[in-house]
N, CA, C and O atoms as a CHARMM CRD file, in Angstrom:
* protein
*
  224
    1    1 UNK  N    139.09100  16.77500 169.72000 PROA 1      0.00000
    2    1 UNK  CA   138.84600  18.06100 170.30800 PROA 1      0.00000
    3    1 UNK  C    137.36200  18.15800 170.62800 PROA 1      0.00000
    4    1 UNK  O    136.42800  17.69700 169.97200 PROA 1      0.00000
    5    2 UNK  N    137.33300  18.73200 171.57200 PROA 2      0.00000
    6    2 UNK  CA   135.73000  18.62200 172.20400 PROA 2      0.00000
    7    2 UNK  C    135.37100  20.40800 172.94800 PROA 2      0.00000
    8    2 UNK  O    135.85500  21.11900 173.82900 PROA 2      0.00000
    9    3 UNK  N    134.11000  20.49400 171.82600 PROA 3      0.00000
   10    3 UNK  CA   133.98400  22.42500 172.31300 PROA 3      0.00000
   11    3 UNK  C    132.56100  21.58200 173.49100 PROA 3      0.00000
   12    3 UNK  O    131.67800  20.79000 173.16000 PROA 3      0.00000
   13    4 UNK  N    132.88400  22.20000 174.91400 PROA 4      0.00000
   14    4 UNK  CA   131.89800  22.31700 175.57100 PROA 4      0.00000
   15    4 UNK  C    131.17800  24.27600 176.31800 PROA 4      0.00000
   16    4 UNK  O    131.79800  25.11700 176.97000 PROA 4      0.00000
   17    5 UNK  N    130.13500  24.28900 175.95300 PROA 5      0.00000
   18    5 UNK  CA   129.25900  25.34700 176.42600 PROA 5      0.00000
   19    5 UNK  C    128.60100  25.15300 177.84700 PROA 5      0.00000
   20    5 UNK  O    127.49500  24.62800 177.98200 PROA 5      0.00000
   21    6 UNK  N    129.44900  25.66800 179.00800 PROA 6      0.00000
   22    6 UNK  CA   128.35100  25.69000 180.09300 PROA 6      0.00000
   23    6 UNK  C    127.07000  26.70900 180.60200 PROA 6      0.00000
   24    6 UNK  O    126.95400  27.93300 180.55800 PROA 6      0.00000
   25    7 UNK  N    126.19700  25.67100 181.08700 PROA 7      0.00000
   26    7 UNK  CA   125.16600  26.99700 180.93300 PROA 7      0.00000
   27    7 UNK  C    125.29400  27.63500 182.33100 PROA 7      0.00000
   28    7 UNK  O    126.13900  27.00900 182.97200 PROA 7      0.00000
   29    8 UNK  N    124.80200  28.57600 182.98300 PROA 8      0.00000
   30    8 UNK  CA   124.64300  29.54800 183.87200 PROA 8      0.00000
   31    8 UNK  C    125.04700  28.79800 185.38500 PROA 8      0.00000
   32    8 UNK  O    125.93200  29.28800 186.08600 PROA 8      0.00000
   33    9 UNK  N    124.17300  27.35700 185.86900 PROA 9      0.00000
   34    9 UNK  CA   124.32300  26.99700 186.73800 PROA 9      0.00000
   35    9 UNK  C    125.54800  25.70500 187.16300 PROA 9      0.00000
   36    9 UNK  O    125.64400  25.07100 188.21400 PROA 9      0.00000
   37   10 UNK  N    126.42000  25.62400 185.85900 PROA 10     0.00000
   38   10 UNK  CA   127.11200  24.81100 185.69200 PROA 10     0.00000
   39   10 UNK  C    127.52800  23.60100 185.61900 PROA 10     0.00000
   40   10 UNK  O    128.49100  22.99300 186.08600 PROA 10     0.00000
   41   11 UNK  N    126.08800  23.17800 184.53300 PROA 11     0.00000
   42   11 UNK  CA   125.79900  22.45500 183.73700 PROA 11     0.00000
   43   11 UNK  C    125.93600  22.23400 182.54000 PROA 11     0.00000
   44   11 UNK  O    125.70800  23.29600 181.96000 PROA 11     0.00000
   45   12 UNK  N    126.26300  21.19100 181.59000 PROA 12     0.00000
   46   12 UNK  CA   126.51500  21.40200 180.23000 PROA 12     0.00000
   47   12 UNK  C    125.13500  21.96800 179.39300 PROA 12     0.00000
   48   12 UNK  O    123.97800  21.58100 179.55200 PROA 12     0.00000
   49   13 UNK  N    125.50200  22.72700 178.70600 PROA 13     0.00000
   50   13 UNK  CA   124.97900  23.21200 177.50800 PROA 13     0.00000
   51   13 UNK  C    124.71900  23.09000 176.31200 PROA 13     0.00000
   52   13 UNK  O    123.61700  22.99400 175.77100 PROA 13     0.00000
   53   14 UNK  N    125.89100  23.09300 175.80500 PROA 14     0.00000
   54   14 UNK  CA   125.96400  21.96500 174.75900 PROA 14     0.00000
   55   14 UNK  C    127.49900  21.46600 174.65400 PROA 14     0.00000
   56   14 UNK  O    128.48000  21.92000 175.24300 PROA 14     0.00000
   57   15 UNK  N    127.42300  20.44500 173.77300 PROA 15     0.00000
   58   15 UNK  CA   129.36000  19.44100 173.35500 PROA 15     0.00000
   59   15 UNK  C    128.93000  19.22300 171.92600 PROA 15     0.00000
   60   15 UNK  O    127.83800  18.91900 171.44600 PROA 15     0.00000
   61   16 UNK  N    130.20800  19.48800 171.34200 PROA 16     0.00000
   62   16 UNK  CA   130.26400  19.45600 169.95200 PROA 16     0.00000
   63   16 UNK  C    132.30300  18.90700 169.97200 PROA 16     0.00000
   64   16 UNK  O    133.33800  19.56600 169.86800 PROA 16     0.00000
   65   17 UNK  N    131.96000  17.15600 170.19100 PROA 17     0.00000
   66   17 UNK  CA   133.42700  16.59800 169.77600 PROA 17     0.00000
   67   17 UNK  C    133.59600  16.69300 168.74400 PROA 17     0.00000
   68   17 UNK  O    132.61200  16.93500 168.04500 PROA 17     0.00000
   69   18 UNK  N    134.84400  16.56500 168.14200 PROA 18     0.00000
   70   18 UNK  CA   135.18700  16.54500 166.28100 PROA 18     0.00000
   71   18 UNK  C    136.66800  15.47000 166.22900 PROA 18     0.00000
   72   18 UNK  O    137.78400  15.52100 166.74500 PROA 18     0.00000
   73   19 UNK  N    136.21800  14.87800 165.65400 PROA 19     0.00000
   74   19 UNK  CA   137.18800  14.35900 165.06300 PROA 19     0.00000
   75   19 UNK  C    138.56300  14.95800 164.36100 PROA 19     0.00000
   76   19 UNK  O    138.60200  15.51500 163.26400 PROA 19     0.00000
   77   20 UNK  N    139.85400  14.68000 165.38100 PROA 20     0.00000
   78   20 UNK  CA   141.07200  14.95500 164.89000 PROA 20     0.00000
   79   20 UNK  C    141.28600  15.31900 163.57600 PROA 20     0.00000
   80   20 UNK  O    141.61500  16.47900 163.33100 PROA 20     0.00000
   81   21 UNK  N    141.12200  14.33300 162.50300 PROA 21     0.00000
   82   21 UNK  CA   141.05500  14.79600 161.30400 PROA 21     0.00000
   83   21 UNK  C    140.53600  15.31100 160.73700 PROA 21     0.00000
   84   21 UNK  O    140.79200  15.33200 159.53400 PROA 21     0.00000
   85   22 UNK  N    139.41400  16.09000 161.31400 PROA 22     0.00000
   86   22 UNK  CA   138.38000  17.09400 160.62000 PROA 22     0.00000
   87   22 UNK  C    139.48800  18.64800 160.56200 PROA 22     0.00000
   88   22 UNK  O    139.20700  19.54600 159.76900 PROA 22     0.00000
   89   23 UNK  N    140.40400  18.73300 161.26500 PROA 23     0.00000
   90   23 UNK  CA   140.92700  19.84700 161.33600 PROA 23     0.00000
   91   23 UNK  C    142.32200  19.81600 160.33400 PROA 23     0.00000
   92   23 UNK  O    143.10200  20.74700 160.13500 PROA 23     0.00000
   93   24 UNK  N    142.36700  18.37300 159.75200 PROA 24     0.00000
   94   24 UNK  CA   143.65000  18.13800 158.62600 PROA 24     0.00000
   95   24 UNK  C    142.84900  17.99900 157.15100 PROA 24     0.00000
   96   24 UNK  O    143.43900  17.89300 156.07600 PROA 24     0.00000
   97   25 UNK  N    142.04900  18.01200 157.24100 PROA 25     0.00000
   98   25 UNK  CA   141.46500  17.80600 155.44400 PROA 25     0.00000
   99   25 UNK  C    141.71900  19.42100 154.85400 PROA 25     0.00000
  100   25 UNK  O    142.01200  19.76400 153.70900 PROA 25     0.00000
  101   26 UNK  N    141.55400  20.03800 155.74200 PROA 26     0.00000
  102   26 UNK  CA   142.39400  21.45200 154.90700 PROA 26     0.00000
  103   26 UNK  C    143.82000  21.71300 154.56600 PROA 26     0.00000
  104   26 UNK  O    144.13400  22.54200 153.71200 PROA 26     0.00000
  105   27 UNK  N    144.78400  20.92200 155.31400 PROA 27     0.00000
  106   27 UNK  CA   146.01400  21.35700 155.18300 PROA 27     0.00000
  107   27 UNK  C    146.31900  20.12300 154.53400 PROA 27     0.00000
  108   27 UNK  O    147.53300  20.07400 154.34100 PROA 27     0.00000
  109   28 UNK  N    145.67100  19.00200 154.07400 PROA 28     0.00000
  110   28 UNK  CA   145.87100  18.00900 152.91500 PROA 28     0.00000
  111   28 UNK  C    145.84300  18.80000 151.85400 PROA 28     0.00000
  112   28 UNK  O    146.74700  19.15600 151.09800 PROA 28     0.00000
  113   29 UNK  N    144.40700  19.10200 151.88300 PROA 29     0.00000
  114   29 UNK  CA   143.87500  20.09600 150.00800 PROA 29     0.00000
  115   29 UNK  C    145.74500  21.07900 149.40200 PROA 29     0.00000
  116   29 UNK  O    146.48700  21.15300 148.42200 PROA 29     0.00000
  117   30 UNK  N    145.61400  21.63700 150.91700 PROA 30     0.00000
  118   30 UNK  CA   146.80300  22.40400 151.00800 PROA 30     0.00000
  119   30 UNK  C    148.33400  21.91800 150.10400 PROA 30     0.00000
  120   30 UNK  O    149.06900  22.31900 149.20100 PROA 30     0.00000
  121   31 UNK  N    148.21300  21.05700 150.83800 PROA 31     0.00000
  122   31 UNK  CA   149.44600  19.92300 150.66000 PROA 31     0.00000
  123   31 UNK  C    149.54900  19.32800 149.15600 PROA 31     0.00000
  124   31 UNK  O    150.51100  18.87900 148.53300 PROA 31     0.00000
  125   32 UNK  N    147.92400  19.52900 148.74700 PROA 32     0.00000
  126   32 UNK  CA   148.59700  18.36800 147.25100 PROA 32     0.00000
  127   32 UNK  C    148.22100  19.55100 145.80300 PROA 32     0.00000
  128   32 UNK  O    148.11500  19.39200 144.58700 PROA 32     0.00000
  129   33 UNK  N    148.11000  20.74400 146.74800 PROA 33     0.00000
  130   33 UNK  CA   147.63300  21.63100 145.43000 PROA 33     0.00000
  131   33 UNK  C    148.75600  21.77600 144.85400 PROA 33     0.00000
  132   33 UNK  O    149.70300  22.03000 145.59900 PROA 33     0.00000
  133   34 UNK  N    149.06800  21.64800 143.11400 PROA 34     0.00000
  134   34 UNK  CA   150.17800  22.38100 142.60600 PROA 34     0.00000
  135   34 UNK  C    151.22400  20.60700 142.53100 PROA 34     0.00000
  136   34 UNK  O    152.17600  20.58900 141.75100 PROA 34     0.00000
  137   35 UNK  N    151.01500  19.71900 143.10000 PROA 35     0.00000
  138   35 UNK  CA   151.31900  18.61000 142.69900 PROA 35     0.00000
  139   35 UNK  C    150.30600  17.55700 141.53800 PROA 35     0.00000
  140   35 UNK  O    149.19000  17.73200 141.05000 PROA 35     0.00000
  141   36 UNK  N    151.31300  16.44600 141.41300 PROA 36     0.00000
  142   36 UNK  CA   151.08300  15.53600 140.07300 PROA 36     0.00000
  143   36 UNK  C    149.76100  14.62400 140.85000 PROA 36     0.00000
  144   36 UNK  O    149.71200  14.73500 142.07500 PROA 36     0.00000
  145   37 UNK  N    148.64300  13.68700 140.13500 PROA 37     0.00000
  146   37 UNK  CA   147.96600  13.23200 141.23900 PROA 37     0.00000
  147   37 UNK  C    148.67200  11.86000 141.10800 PROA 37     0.00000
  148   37 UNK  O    148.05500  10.95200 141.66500 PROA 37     0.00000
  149   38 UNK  N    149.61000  11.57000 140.61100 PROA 38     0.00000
  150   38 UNK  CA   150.95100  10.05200 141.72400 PROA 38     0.00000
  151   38 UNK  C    150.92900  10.69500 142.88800 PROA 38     0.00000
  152   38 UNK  O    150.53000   9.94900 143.78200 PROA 38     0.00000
  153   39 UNK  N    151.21800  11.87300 143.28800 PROA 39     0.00000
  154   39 UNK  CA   151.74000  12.41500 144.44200 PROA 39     0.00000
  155   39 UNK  C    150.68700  12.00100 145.85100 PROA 39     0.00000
  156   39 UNK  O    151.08100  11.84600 147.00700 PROA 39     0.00000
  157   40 UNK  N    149.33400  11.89000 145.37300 PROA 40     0.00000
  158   40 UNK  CA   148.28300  12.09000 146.15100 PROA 40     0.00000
  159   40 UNK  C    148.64200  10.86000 147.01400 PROA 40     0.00000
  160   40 UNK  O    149.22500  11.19000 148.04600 PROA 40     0.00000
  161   41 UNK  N    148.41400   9.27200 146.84300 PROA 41     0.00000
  162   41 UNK  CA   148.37800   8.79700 147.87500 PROA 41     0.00000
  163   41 UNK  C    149.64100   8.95000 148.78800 PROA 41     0.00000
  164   41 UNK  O    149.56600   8.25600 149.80200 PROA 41     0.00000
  165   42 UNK  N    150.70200   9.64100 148.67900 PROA 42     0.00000
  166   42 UNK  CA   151.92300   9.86500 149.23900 PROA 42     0.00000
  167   42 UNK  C    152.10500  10.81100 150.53500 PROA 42     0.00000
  168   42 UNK  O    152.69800  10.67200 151.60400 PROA 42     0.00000
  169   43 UNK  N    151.09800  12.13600 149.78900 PROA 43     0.00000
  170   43 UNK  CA   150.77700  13.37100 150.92800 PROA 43     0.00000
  171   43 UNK  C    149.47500  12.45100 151.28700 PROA 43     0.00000
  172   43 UNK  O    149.83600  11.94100 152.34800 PROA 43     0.00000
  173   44 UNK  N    148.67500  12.14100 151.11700 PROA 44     0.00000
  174   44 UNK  CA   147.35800  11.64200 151.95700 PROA 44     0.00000
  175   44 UNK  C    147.85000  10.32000 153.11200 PROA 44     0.00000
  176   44 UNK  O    147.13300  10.20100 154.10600 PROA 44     0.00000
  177   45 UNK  N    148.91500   9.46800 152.98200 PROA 45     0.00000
  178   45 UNK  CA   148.73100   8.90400 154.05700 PROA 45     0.00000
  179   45 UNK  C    150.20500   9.59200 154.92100 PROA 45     0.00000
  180   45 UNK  O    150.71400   9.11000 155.93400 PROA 45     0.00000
  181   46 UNK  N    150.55400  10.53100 154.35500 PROA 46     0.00000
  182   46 UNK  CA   151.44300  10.99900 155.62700 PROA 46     0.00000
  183   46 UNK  C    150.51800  11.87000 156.56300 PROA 46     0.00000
  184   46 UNK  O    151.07600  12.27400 157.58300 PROA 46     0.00000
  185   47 UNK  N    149.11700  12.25000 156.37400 PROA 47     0.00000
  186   47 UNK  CA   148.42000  12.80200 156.69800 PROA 47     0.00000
  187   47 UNK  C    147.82400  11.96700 158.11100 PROA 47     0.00000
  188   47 UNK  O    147.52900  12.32400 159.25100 PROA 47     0.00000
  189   48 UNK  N    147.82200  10.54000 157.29700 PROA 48     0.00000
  190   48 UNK  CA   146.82400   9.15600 158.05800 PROA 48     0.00000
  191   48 UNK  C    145.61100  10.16500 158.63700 PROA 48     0.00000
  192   48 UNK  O    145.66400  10.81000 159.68400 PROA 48     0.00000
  193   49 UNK  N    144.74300  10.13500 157.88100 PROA 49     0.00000
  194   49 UNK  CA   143.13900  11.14400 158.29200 PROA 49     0.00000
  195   49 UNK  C    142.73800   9.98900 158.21500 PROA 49     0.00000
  196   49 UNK  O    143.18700   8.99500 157.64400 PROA 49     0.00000
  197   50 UNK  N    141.38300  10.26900 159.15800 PROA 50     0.00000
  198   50 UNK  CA   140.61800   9.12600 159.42800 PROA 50     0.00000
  199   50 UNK  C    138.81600   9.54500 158.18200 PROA 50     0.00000
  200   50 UNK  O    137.95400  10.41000 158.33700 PROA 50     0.00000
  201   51 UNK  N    138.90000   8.92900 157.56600 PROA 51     0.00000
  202   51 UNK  CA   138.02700   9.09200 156.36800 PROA 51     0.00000
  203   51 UNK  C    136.48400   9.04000 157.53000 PROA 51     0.00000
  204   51 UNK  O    135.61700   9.90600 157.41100 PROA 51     0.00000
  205   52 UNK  N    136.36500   7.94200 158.56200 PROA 52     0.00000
  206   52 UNK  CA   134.85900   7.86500 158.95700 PROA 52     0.00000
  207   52 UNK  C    134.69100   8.43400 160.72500 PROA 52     0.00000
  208   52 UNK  O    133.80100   8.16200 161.53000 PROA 52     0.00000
  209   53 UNK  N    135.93300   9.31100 160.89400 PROA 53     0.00000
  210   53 UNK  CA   136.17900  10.03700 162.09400 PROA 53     0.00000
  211   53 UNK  C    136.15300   8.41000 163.21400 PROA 53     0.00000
  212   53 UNK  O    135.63600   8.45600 164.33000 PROA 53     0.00000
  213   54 UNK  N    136.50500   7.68700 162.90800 PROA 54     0.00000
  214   54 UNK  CA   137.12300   6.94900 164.04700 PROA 54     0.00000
  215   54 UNK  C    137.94300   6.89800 165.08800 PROA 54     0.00000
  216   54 UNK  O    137.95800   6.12700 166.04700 PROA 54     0.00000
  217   55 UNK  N    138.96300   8.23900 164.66800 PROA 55     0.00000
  218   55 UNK  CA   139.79000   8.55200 165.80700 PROA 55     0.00000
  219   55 UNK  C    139.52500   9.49200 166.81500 PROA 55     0.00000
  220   55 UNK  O    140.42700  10.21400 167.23800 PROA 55     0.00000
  221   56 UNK  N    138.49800   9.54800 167.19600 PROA 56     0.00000
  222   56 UNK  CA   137.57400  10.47800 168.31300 PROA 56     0.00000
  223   56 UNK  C    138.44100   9.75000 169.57500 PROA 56     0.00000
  224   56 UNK  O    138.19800  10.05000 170.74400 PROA 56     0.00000
């Protein structure tokens, strides 16, 4: 996902890409609260998050 800001003459402004998985590390936390931690690598790779944002 990529936020772009144009400025006045319609030119960029600023870009701020993010990495896909920056927007799943919350609904992981989500996912393993209230479970055993066996459970963890189970919900974490159904997740497949990219730990060093490689999937840009």
């Amino acid at each position: 996902m990529t936020w772009v800001r144009l400025a006045d003459d319609g030119t960029i402004d600023r870009c701020h890409p993010r990495d896909p998985s920056w927007f799943q590390w919350p609904l992981l936390e989500a996912a393993i609260e209230g479970n055993i931690v066996a459970d963890f690598p189970l919900c974490n790779k159904s997740f497949n998050g990219s730990y060093s944002g490689q999937d840009l």
